[in-house]
C-alpha positions in Angstrom: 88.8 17.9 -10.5 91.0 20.5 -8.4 91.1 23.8 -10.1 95.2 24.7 -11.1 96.2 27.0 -8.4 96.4 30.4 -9.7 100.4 31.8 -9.7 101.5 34.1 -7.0 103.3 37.6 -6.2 106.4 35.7 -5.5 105.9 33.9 -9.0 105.6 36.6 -10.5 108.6 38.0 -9.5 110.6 35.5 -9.7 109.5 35.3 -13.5 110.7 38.5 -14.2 113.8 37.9 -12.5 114.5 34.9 -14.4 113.8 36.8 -17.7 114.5 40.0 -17.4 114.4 40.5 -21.1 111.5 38.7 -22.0 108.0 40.0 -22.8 106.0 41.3 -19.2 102.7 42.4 -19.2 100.2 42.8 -15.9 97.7 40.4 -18.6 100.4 37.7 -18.6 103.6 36.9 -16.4 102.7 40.0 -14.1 98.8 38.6 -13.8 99.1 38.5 -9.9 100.2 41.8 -9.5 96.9 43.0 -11.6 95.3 40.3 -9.4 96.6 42.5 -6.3 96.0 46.1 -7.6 92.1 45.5 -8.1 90.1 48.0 -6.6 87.8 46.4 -4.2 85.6 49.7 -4.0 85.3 50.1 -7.2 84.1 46.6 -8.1 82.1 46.8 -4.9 80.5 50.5 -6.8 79.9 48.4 -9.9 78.0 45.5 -7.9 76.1 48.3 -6.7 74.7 48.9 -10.2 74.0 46.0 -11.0 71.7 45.3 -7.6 70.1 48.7 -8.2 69.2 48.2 -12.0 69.5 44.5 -13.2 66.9 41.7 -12.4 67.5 39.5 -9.2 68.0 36.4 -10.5 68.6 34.8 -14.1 71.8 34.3 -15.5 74.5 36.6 -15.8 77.3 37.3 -18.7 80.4 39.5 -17.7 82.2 40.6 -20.9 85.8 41.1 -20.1 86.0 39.6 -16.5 89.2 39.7 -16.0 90.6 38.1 -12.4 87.1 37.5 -11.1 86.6 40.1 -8.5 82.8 41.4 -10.1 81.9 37.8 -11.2 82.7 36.6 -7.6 79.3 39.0 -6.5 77.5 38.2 -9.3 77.5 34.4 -8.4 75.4 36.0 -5.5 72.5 37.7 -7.3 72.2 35.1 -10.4 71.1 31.2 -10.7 74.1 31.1 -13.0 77.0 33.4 -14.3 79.5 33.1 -17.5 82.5 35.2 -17.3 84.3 35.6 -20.6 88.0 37.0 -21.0 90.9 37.3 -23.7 93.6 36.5 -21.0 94.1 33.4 -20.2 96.5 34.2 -17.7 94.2 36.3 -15.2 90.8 33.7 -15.3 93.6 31.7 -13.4 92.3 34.0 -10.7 89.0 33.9 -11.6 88.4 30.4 -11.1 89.4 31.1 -7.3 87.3 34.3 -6.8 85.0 33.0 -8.8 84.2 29.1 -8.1 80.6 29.2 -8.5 80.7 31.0 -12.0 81.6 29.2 -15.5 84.7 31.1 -16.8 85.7 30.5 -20.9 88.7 32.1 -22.7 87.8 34.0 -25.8 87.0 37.2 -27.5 84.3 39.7 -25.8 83.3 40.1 -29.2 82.8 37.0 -30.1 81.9 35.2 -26.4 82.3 31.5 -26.7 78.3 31.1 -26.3 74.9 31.5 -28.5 73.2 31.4 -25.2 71.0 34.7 -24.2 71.0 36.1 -20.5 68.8 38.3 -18.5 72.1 40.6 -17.5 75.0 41.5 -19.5 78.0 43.2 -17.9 80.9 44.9 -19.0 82.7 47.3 -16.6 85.9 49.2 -17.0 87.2 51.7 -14.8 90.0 55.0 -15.1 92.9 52.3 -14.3 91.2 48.8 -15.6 91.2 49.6 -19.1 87.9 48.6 -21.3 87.6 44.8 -23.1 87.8 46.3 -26.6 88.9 50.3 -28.0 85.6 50.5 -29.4 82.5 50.1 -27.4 79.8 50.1 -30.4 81.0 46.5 -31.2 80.7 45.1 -27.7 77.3 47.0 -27.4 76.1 45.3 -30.6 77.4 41.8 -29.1 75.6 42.3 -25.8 72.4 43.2 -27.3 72.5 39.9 -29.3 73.4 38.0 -25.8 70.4 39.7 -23.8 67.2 37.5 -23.2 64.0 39.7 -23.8 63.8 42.4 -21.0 66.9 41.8 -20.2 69.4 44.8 -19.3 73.2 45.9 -20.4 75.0 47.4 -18.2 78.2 49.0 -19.5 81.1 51.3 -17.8 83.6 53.3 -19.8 86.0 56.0 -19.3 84.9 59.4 -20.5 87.1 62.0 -18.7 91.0 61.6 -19.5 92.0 63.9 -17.2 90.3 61.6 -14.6 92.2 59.1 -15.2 95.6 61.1 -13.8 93.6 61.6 -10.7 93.1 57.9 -10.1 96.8 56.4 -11.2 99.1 56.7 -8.4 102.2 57.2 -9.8 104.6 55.0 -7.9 103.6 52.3 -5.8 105.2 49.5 -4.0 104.1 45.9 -3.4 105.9 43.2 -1.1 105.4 40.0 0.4 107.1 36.4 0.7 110.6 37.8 0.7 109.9 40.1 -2.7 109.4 43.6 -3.6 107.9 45.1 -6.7 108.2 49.0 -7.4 105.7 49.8 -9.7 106.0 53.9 -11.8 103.5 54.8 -13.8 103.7 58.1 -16.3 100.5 59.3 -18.6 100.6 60.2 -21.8 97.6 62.2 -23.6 97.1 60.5 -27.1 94.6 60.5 -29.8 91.4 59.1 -28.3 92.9 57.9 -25.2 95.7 57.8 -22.9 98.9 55.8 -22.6 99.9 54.4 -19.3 103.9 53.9 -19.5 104.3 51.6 -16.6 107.6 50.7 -15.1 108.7 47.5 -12.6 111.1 46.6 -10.7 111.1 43.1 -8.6 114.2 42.7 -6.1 114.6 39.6 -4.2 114.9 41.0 -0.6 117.3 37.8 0.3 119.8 37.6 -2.3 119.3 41.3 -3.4 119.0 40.1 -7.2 116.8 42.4 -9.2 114.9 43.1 -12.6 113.1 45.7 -13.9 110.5 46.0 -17.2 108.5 48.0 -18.4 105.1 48.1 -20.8 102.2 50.6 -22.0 98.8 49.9 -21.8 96.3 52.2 -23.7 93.1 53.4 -22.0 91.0 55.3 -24.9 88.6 57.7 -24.0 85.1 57.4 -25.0 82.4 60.0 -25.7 78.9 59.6 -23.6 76.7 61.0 -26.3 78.4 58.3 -28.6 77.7 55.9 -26.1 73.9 56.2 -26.1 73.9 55.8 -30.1 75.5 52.9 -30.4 73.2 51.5 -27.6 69.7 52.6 -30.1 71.6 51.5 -33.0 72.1 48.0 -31.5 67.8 48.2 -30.7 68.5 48.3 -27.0 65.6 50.7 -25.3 65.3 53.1 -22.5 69.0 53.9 -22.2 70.3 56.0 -19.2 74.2 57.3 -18.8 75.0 58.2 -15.0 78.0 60.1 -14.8 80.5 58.6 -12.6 84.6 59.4 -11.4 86.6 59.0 -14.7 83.7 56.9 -16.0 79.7 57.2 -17.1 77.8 53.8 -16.9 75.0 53.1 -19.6 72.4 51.0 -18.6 69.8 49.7 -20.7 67.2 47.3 -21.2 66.6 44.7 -25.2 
């Protein structure tokens, strides 16, 4: 059976337009504008560390996979891979990037599965904020997910002031006859930081426009706290590589 087609830019705009006082979020109406800010590099950089430290075949679980774009590669490297996500809204994109992999809705916490893999994934970068604010529980789930020898690879943000670096602060995306202008200010918090982001959609025809406006929360986690949660959870030989906004744990059950 064909796969839904996933919604588009001009959708999306058109969603806020015709609501302009409803509930927008990039994880629901807004999914293809999330869809369109993914950083290929980055997720190209992740791929990377998964061909330089997990096993070349096997099956693959991705913990928070959001539209796709890392699942897509690891449908390349792996005899099978399960991408798991909380909204529903962006594995519409997903099943596109993504047609080789099975995709479920459901908690990272709690993924929809009692089946073990040989690679578990969870990646989160300085403006793709992590599946869960604590990592000790989704460490704890992906050790119970990992086959024997298998290896864990997770990325979270560890340097706050990164993470002004990498936001650009006003942006601007257009296309079949729409515009979206996109602001986004940082606030410092406790444990993290808020992004206060701002859009406006403007339908270049009729001049019509809408704007909105949410905050998503990117906590900041500590390395060292990293590693013991990873030997609490029984994983073994666990490495952190620094990274830009980021350190990446890998290690092996």
């Amino acid at each position: 059976m064909p796969r839904p087609a996933a919604p588009t830019f001009a959708d999306a705009c058109e969603r806020l337009l015709r609501a302009p006082d409803g509930e927008h979020s990039l994880y629901t109406t807004l999914a293809p504008v999330f869809d369109r800010l993914t950083d290929e590099e980055r997720v190209a950089g992740d791929f990377e560390a998964v061909r330089a430290f997990a096993p070349e075949s096997g099956d693959a679980l991705e913990l928070g996979c959001g539209v796709g774009a890392l699942l897509a590669h690891l449908t390349d490297r792996f005899d099978r891979a399960l991408g798991v996500d909380a909204n529903k809204d962006l594995l519409r994109f997903t099943a596109h990037r993504a047609p080789a992999a099975a995709v479920a809705t459901g908690d990272p916490l709690d993924p929809p599965t009692q089946e073990t893999f040989d690679a578990v994934v969870a990646m989160a970068g300085p403006v793709a904020p992590p599946v869960v604010d604590g990592p000790a529980a989704l460490i704890e789930t992906a050790a119970e997910r990992l086959a024997p020898e298998g290896t864990f690879l997770l990325r979270a943000v560890t340097d706050a002031g990164a993470i002004r670096e990498a936001v650009e602060s006003v942006g601007v995306l257009s296309g079949s006859g729409y515009r979206l202008e996109r602001s986004v200010t940082d606030l410092p918090t406790d444990g993290g930081v808020d992004l206060r982001m701002g859009y406006r959609a403007t339908d270049e025809s009729s001049g019509e426009a809408a704007t909105t406006s949410e905050t998503v929360r990117v906590p900041v986690h500590d390395a060292d706290a990293l590693r013991a949660a990873a030997e609490a959870a029984g994983l073994t030989d666990v490495r952190l590589l620094d990274g830009e906004a980021t350190t990446l744990l890998v290690a092996r059950n």
